[in-house]
C-alpha positions as CSV (number, residue, x, y, z in Angstrom):
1,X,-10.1,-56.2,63.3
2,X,-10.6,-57.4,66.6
3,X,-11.0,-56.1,69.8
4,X,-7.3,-57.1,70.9
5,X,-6.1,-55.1,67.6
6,X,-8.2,-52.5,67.9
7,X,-7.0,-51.3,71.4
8,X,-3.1,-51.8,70.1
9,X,-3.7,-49.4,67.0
10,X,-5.4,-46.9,69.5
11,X,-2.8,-47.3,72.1
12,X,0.2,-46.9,69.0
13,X,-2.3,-43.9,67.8
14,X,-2.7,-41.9,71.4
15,X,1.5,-42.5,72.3
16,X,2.7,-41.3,68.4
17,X,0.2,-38.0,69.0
18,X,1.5,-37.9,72.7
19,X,4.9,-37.9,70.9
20,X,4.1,-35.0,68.2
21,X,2.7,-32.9,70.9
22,X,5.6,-33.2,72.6
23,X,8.2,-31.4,70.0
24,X,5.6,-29.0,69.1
25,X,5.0,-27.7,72.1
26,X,8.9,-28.2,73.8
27,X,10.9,-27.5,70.6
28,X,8.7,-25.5,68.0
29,X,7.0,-23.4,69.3
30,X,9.4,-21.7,72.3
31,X,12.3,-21.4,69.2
32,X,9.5,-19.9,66.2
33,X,10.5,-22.7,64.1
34,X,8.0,-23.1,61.5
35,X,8.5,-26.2,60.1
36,X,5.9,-26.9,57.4
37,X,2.7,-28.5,59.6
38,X,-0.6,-27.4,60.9
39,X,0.9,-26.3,64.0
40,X,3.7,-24.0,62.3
41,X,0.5,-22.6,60.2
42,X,-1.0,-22.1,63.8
43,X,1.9,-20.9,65.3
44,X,2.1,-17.9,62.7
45,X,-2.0,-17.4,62.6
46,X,-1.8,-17.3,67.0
47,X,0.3,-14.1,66.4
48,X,-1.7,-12.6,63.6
49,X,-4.8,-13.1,65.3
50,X,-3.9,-12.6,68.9
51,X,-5.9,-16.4,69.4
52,X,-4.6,-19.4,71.4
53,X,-2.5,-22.0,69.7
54,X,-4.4,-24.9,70.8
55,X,-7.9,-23.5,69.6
56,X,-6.1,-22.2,65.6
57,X,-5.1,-25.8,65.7
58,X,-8.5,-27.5,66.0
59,X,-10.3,-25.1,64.2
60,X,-7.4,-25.6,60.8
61,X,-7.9,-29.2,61.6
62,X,-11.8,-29.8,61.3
63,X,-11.3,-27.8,58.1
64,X,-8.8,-30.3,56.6
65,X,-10.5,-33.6,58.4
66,X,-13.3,-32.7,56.0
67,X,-11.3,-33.0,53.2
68,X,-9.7,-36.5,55.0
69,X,-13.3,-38.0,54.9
70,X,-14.2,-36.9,51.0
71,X,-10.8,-37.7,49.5
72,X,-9.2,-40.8,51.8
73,X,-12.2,-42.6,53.1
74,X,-13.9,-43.7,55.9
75,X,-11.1,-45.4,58.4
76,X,-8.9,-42.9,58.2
77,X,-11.1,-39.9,58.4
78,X,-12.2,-41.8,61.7
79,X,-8.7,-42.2,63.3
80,X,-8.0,-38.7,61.7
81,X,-11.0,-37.6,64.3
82,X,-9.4,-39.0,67.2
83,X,-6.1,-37.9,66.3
84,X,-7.5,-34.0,65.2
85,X,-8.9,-34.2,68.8
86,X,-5.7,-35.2,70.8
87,X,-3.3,-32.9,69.0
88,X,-4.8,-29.8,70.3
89,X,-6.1,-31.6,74.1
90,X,-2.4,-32.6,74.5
91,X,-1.2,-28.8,73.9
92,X,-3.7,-27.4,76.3
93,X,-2.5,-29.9,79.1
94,X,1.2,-28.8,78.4
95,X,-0.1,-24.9,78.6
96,X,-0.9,-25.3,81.9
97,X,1.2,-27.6,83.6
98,X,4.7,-27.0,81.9
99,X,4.4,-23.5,80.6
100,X,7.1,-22.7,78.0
101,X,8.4,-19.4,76.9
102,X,11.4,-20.1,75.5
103,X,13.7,-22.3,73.8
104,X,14.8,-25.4,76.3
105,X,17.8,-25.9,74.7
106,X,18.5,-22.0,74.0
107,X,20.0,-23.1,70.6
108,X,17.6,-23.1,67.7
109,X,19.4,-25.4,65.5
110,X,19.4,-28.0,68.2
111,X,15.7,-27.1,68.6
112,X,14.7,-27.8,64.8
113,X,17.0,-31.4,65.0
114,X,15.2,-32.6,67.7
115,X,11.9,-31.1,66.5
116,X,12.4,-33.0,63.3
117,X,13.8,-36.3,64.6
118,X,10.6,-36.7,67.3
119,X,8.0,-35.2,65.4
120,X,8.9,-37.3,62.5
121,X,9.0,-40.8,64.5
122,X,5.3,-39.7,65.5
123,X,4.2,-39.2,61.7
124,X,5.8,-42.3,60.9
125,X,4.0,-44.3,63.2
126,X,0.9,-42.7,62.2
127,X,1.3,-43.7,59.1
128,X,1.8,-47.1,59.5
129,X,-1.3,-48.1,61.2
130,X,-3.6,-45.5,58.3
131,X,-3.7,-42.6,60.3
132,X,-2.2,-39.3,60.7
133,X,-1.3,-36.5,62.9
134,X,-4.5,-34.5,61.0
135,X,-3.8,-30.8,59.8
136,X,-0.9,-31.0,56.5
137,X,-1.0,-34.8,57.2
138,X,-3.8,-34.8,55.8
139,X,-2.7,-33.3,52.7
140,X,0.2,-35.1,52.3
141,X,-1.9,-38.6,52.4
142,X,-3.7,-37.3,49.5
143,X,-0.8,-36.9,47.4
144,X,0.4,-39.9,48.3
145,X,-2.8,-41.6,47.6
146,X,-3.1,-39.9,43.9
147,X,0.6,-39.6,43.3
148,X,2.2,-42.7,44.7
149,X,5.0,-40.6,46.0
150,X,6.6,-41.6,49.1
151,X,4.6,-40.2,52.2
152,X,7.8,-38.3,53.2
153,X,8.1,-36.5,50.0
154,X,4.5,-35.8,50.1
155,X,5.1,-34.2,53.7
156,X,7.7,-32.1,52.3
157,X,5.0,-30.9,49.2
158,X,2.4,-30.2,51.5
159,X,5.0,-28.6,54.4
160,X,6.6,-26.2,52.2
161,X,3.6,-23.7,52.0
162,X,3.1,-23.7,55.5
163,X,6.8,-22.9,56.0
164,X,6.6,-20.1,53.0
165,X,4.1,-18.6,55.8
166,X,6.7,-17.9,58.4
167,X,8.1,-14.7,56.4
168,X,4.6,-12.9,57.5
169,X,5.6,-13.2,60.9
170,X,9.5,-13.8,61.0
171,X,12.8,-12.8,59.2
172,X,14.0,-14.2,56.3
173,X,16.4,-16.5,58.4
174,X,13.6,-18.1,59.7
175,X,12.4,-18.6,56.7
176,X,15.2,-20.5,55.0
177,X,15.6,-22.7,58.6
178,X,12.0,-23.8,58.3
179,X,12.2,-24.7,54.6
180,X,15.1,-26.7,55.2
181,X,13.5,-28.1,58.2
182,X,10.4,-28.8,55.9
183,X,12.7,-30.8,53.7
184,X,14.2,-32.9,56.0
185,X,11.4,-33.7,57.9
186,X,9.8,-35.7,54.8
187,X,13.6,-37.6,54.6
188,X,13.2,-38.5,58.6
189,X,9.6,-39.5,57.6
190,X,10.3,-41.9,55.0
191,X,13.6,-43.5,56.9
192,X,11.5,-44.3,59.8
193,X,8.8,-45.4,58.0
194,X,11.0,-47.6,56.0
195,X,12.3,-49.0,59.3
196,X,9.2,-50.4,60.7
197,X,8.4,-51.9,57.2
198,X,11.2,-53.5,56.8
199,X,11.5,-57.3,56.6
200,X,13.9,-60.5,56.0
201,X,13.6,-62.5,53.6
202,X,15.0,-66.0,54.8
203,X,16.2,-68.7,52.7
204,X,17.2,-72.4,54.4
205,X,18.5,-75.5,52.6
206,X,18.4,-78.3,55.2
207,X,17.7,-81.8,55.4
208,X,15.9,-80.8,58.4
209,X,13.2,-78.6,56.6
210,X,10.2,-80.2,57.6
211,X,10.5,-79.1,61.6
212,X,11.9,-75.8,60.4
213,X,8.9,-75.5,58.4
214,X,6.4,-76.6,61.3
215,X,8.0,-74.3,63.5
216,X,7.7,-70.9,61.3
217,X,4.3,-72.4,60.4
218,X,3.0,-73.3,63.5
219,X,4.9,-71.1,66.6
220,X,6.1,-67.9,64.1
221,X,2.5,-68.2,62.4
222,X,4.6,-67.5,58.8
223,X,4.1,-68.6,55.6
224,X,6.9,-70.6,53.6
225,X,7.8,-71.4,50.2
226,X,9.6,-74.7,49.1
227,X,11.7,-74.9,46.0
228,X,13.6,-78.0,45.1
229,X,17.7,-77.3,44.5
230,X,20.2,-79.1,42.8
231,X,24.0,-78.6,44.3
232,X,26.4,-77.4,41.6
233,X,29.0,-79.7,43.2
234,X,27.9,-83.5,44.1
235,X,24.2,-83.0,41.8
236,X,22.5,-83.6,45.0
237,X,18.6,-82.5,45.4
238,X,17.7,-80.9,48.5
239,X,14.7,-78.8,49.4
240,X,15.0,-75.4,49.5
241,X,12.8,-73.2,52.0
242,X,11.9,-69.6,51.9
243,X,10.0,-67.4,54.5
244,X,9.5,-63.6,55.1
245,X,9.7,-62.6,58.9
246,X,9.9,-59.7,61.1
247,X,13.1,-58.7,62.4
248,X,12.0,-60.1,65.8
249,X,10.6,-63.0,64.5
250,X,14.2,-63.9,62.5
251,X,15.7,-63.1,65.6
252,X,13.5,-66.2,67.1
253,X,14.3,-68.2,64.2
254,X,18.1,-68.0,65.1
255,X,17.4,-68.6,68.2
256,X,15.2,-71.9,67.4
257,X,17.8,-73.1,64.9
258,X,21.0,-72.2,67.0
259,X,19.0,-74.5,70.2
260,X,17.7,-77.4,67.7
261,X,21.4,-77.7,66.5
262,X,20.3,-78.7,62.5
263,X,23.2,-78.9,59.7
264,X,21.4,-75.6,58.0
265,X,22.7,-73.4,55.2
266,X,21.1,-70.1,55.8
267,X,20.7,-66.7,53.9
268,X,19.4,-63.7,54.8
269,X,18.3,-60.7,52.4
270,X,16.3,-57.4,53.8
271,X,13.0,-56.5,52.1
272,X,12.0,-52.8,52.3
273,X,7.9,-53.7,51.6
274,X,5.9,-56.9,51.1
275,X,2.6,-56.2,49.5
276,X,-0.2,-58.7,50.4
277,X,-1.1,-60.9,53.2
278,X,2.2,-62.7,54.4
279,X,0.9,-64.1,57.8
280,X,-1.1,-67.4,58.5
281,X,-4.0,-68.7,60.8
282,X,-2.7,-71.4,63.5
283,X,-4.8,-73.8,62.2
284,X,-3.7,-73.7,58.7
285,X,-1.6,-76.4,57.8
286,X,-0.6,-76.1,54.2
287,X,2.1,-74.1,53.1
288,X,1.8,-70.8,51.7
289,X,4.1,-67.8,50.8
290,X,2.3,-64.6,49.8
């Protein structure tokens, strides 16, 4: 990775953890919601124990980064590290310049809906770029890794002990919101997830090809695929070309084809993963479609 992409992923990294602090400290923790994660373990053990929140935390999540580095590997032990660190450095900051004592929106299930909805979008982009929010995250990866579940289903495995926890310290309301919390924090997980991996799959019959190829080739840096087509109708041969893109970069496409004016017959289908290396160098000039 170079220097350009390493500063992104950190930059995506520090924002999604600024973003987890964020409903942890504004939505779980004034309301007692213990939705299964590190910090709802924390939440209950800072009561227990009579200990700060923000030192619980970083103490559960050197334990379980441990485990990250044996069991995941290398990369996203490291990024596990940074994250571990920030989780706990972003709480302390909130402690002492917006203290919190109760619920912002005095309605707890308005608390666990937003709780769920931001924390989630956090995971998920955590995940995406091989990292994680630490703590149950880390978990979760592993049963992901082992099981091939989806990440949000292994959120909700690994979140539902941590939730079980809450009846030590809480009713048993509390104990049924944060299950069901639990639960639908792994379905917000894998919908955003699915959302940033999503892709379009393009398919172009034109006599035009060749610039439309040159162009996703050479300005969209894409790969294409050409198949040769026979109309049903008139018997006539044309060429047939296929490209996966970004939603942005389809959007571009449009935009390229709508300006350049070509007689184009265009389909368009969404792919929810592509597995392998779909990009291209610039200076690659033949044409490939992984």
């Amino acid at each position: 990775m170079g220097k350009k992409g390493l500063v992104k992923e950190i930059t995506v990294i520090t924002f999604a953890m600024l973003i987890v602090s964020s409903a942890v400290y504004f939505f779980m923790v004034p309301s007692g919601i213990v939705v299964g994660s590190i910090s709802g373990l924390a939440m209950v053990l800072s009561q227990l124990l009579h200990m700060q929140m923000s030192v619980i935390t970083l103490i559960l999540n050197v334990v379980l980064l441990i485990v990250g580095f044996i069991f995941i590997g290398k990369e996203f032990g490291a990024k596990t590290v940074y994250t571990s660190m920030l989780l706990p450095v972003f709480l302390w900051i909130f402690e002492r310049i917006v203290p919190v004592t109760e619920s912002l929106t005095k309605n707890s299930v308005y608390d666990l809906a937003a709780y769920i909805l931001i924390v989630a979008l956090g995971q998920a982009m955590l995940f995406n770029v091989n990292a994680s929010s630490g703590g149950l995250d880390v978990i979760a990866k592993i049963i992901n890794k082992f099981t091939h579940v989806d990440i949000g289903k292994a959120v909700t495995i690994g979140g539902l002990i941590t939730a079980v926890t809450s009846i030590f310290v809480y009713d048993i309301g509390t104990l049924i919101v944060s299950v069901l919390g639990t639960y639908a924090n792994g379905i917000a997980v894998d919908y955003f997830i699915d959302g940033f991996n999503k892709k379009k799959r393009i398919c172009i019959i034109s006599d035009d090809f060749e610039k439309i190829q040159a162009y996703i080739m050479n300005d969209l840096k894409r790969g294409v695929t050409l198949y040769r087509a026979r109309g049903g109708y008139d018997k006539t041969e044309r060429t047939e070309l296929v490209t996966i893109l970004a939603p942005s970069e389809y959007k571009q496409l449009l935009a390229y084809l709508h300006k350049a004016d070509y007689q184009a017959f265009v389909t368009v289908y969404t792919v929810n993963e592509v597995i392998g290396k779909w990009n291209i160098h610039a200076k690659r000039k033949k044409t490939e479609q992984v």
